[in-house]
C-alpha positions in Angstrom: 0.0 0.0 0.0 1.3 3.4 -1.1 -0.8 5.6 1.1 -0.3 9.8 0.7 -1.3 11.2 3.5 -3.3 14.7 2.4 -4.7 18.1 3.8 -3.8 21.0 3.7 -1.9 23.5 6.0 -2.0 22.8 10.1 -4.4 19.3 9.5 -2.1 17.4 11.1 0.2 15.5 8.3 2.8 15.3 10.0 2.1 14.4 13.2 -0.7 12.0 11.7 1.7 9.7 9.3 4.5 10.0 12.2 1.7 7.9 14.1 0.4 5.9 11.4 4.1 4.7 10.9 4.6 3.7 14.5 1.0 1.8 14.4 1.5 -0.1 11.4 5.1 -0.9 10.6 4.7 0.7 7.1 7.9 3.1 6.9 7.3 6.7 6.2 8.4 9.1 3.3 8.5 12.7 3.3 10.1 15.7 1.6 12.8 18.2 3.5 10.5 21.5 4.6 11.2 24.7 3.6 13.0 25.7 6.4 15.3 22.7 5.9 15.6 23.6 1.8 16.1 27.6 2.2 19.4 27.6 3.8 21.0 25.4 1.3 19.0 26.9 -1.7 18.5 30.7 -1.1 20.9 31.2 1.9 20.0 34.4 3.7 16.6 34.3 2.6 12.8 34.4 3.9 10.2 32.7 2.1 8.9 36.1 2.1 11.9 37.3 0.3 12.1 34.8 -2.1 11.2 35.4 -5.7 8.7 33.8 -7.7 11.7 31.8 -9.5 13.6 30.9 -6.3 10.0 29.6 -5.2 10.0 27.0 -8.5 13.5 26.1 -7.5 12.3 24.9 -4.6 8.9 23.2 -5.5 11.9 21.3 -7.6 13.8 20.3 -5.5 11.3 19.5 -2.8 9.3 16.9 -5.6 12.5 15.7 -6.4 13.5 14.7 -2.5 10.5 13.3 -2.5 10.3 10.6 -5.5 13.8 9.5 -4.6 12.8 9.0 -1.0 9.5 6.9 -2.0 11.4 4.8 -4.9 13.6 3.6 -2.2 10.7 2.4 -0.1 9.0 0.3 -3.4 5.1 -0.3 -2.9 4.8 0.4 1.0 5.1 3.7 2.7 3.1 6.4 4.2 3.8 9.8 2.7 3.5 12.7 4.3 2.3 15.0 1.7 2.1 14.3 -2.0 3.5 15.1 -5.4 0.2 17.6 -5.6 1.1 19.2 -2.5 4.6 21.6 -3.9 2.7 22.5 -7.2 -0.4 23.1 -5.4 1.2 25.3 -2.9 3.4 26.8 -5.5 0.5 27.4 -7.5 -1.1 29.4 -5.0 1.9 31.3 -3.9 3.0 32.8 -7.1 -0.1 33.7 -8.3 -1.3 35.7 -5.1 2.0 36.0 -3.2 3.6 34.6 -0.3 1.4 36.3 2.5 -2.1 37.3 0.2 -4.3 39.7 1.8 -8.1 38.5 3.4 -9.5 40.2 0.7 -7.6 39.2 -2.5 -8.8 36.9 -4.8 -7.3 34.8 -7.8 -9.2 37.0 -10.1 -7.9 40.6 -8.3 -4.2 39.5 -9.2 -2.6 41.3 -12.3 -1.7 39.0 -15.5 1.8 41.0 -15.7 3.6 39.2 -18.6 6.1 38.0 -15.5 3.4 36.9 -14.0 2.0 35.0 -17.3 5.3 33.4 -17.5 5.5 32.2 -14.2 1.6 30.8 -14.4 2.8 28.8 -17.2 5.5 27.7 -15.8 4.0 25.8 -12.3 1.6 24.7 -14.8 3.7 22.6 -16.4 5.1 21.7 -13.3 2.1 20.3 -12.7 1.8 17.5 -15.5 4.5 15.6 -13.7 3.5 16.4 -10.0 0.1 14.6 -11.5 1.6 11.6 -13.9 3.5 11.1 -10.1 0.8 11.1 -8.4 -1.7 8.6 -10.3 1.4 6.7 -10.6 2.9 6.3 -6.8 0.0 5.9 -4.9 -2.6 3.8 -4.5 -4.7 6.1 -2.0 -5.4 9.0 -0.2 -6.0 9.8 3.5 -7.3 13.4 3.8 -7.2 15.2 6.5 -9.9 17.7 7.1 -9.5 21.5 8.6 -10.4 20.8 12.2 -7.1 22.8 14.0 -6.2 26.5 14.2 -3.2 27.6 11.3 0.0 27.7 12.9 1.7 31.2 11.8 4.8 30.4 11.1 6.1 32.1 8.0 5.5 29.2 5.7 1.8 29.1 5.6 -0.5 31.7 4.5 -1.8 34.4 6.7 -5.6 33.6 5.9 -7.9 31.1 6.2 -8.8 31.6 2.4 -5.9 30.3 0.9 -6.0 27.9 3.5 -9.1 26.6 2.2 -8.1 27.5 -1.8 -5.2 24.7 -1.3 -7.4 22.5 0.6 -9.9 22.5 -1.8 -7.2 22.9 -5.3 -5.4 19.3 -4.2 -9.0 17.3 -3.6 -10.5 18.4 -6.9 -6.7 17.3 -8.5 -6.8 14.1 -6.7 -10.8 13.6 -7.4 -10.1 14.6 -11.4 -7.0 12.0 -11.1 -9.5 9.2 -10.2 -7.0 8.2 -6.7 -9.5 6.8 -4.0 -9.7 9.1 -1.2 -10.7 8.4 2.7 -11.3 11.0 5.0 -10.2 10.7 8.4 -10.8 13.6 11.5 -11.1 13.6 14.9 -8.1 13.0 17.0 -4.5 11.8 15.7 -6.0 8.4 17.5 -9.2 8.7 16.2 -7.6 8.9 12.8 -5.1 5.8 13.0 -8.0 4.1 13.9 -10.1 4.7 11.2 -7.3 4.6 8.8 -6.2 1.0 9.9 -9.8 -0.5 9.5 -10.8 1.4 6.2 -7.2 -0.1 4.8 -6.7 -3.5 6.3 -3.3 -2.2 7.5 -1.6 -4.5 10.2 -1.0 -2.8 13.3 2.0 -3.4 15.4 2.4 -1.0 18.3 -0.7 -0.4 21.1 -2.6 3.2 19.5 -1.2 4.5 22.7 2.4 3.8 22.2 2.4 4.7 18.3 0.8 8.0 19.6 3.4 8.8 22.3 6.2 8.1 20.1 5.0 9.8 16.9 4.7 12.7 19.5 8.2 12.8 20.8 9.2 12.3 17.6 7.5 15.4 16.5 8.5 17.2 19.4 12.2 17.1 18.5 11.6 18.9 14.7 14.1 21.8 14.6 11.7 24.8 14.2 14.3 27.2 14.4 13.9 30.2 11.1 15.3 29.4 8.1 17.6 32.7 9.0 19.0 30.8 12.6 19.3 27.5 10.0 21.6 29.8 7.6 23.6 30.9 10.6 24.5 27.1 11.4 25.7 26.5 8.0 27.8 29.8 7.5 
């Protein structure tokens, strides 16, 4: 089973296939985060600062992490995130910006011809983020919104765009015909419903795979990507 784990930002990814990894034994796959790729890629940048090219570049290099990581795993892993996820995101963040205001819309942003470029460009980007995607997995779990956006400087500021990604990847992963279950509630409400709606095995007590998913998630370096630049100067 090549399961993606989906939803969009602050639902719990993470966290969730962290667990689901404990509970079932099925190793998991996942991409370096931005603040991981910045400092190596666009060293003394924000994501704020970066420009719409520097944020292809990293979409890149993020999809490219990713499909190496997953061929090494064959037909069994739990991904945190998908293909869809980068262009998705990209997607949204080029055409409206990094931090969009409440109020903006897709259809309030100016078609500059740098901006027509670049809207061609992650559009493209998107037929092999897709041809991956029907391709390397077999399902998706989707998470719903159900926890308050964590304002970081990676996510955007609004629950619009928010809900425009949320909403962007489903209709990509509805139009690409991949099976989709949705599972809320608690991260142990969620491995259980995730196990039985699968068949996965399950190897670890829900309370154990939960304690160590947590720890595990407790000891991500959140530092910026500017205190991660410092470390590698």
């Amino acid at each position: 089973m090549r399961l993606a784990v989906s939803g969009t930002y602050s639902t719990g990814k993470t966290l969730t296939t962290m667990a689901l990894s404990h509970y079932t034994g099925i190793p998991r796959s996942a991409a370096m985060t931005m603040r991981e790729l910045l400092p190596i890629s666009v060293p003394g940048k924000t994501l704020e600062e970066c420009t719409g090219a520097e944020i292809l570049m990293l979409i890149t290099r993020r999809n490219t992490e990713r499909a190496v990581n997953e061929s090494h795993l064959g037909d069994r892993f739990i991904s945190d995130g998908s293909s869809l996820h980068e262009w998705i995101y990209g997607t949204v963040r080029v055409l409206v910006g990094i931090n969009p205001s409440a109020t903006a819309t897709l259809a309030d942003v100016e078609r500059t011809p740098e901006l027509g470029f670049f809207e061609d460009v992650i559009t493209q980007l998107g037929v092999p983020a897709k041809q991956h995607a029907q391709a390397g997995y077999d399902a998706f779990v989707r998470l719903p919104v159900e926890f308050a956006m964590v304002e970081d400087g990676h996510r955007p500021v609004n629950e619009r765009f928010r809900v425009l990604a949320d909403t962007m990847i489903q209709e990509q992963v509805d139009a690409l015909g991949i099976p989709t279950f949705t599972a809320g509630g608690s991260v142990g409400d969620r491995l259980v419903a995730i196990t039985e709606h699968f068949g996965l095995p399950r190897v670890l007590s829900l309370d154990e795979a939960v304690r160590r998913a947590a720890a595990e998630y407790a000891a991500i370096d959140t530092r910026s990507e500017l205190e991660r630049a410092a470390t590698h100067a």
